[in-house]
C-alpha positions in Angstrom: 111.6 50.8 35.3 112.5 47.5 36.8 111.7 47.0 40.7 115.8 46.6 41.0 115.9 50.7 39.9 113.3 52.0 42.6 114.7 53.6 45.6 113.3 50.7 48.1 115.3 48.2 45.9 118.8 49.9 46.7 117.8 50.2 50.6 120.7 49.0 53.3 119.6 46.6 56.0 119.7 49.5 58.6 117.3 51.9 56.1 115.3 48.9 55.7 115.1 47.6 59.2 114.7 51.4 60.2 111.4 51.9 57.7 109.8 48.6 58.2 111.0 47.7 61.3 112.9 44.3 60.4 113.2 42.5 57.1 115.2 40.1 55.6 118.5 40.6 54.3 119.4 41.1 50.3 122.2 39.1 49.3 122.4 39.6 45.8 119.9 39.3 42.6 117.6 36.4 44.3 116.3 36.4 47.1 114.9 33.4 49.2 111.7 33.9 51.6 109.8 31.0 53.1 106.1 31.5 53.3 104.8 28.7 55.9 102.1 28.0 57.8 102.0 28.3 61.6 101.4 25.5 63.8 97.8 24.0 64.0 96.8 25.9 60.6 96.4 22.3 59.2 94.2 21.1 62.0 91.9 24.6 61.8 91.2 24.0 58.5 90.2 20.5 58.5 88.1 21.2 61.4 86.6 23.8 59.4 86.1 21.6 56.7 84.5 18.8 58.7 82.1 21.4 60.3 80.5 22.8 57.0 80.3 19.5 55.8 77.9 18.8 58.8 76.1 22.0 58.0 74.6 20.5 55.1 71.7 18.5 54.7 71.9 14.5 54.0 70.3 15.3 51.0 72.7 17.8 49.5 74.6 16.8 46.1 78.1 17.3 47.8 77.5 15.2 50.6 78.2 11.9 48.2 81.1 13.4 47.0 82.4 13.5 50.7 81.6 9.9 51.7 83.7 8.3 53.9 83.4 4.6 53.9 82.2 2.4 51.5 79.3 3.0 49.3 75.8 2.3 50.7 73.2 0.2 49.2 70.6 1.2 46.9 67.1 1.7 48.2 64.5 -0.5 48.4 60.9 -0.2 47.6 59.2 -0.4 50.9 55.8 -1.5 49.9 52.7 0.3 51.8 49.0 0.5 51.1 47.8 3.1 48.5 46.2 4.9 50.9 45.1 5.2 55.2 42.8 7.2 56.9 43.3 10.2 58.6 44.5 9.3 62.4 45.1 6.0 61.8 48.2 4.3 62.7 50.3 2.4 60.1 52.3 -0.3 61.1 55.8 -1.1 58.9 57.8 -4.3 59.6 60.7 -5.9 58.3 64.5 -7.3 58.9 66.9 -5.5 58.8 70.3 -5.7 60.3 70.6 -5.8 63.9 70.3 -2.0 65.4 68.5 1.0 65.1 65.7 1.6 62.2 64.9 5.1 62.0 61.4 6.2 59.8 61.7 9.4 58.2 58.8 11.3 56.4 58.0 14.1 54.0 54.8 15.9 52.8 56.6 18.1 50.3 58.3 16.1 48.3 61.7 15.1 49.9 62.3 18.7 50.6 62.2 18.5 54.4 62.0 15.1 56.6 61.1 15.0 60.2 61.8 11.4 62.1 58.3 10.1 62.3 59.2 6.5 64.3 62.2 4.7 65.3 62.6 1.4 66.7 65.6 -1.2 67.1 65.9 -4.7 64.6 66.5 -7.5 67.5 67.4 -10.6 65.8 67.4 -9.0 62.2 63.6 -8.4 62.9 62.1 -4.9 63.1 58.8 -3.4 63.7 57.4 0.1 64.3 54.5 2.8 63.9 53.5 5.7 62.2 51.0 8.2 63.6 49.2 9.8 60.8 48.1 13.2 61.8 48.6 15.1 58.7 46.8 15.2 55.4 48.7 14.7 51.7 50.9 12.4 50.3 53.9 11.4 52.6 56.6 9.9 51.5 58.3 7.6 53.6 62.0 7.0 53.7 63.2 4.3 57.0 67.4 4.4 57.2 68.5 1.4 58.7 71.7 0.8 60.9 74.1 0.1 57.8 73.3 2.9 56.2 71.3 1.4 53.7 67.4 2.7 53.2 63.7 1.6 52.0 61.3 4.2 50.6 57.7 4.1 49.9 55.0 6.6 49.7 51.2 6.8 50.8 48.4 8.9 50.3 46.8 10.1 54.1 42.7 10.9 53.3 
């Protein structure tokens, strides 16, 4: 049985409207209905959209994939000692565009990173120091103002 043969199909607009309330009108074998989206739907979901995005962590694989911008450099080798002494400090310089240098570190790997230092490059000049109060092998990863970083790693005895 076709959806033309059932009962609700051969309905007048009063039956109809006196069922479901209100409904539009059938005119013949098509009918047209407009499905649309309500004002601001557009803007919800792209606010939605920009605030998972910043749910996820800089190191997630879809974060790439939602760059906006151009591409960033590749890291550099930052080049540190083999290994420093337990509650020493360790001193990293370098240029660097002009603006902040931020010094990021990680005992696990590149799993988590905590800010260990940050600093400012004056005159395409930066300098700033690490505090090392924790044992293992911590990678170091300083993001400079253009988005562009160095990484290293050194063993704290």
């Amino acid at each position: 049985m076709g959806w033309r043969d059932r009962d609700y199909a051969k309905w007048t607009d009063e039956e109809r409207q006196s069922f479901y309330g209100s409904g539009p009108t059938f005119t013949g074998a098509r009918r047209s209905t407009r499905v649309g989206l309500g004002p601001g739907v557009g803007l919800a979901v792209l606010v939605s959209g920009a605030l998972a995005l910043g749910q996820l962590p800089l190191n997630h694989p879809l974060v790439p994939a939602f760059q906006i911008g151009g591409r960033t450099a590749p890291a550099a080798t930052l080049s540190l000692p083999p290994t420093a002494a337990l509650g020493s400090t360790l001193s990293v310089q370098g240029t660097a565009a002009t603006g902040p240098v931020t010094v990021n570190g990680s005992y696990d790997g590149g799993r988590t990173w905590i800010v260990l230092s940050s600093s400012q490059s004056i005159d395409g000049v930066y300098t700033t120091e690490i505090h090392l109060a924790q044992q293992g092998e911590l990678s170091i990863k300083i993001v400079f103002a253009d988005g562009s970083t160095a990484t290293g790693s050194i063993v704290v005895q």
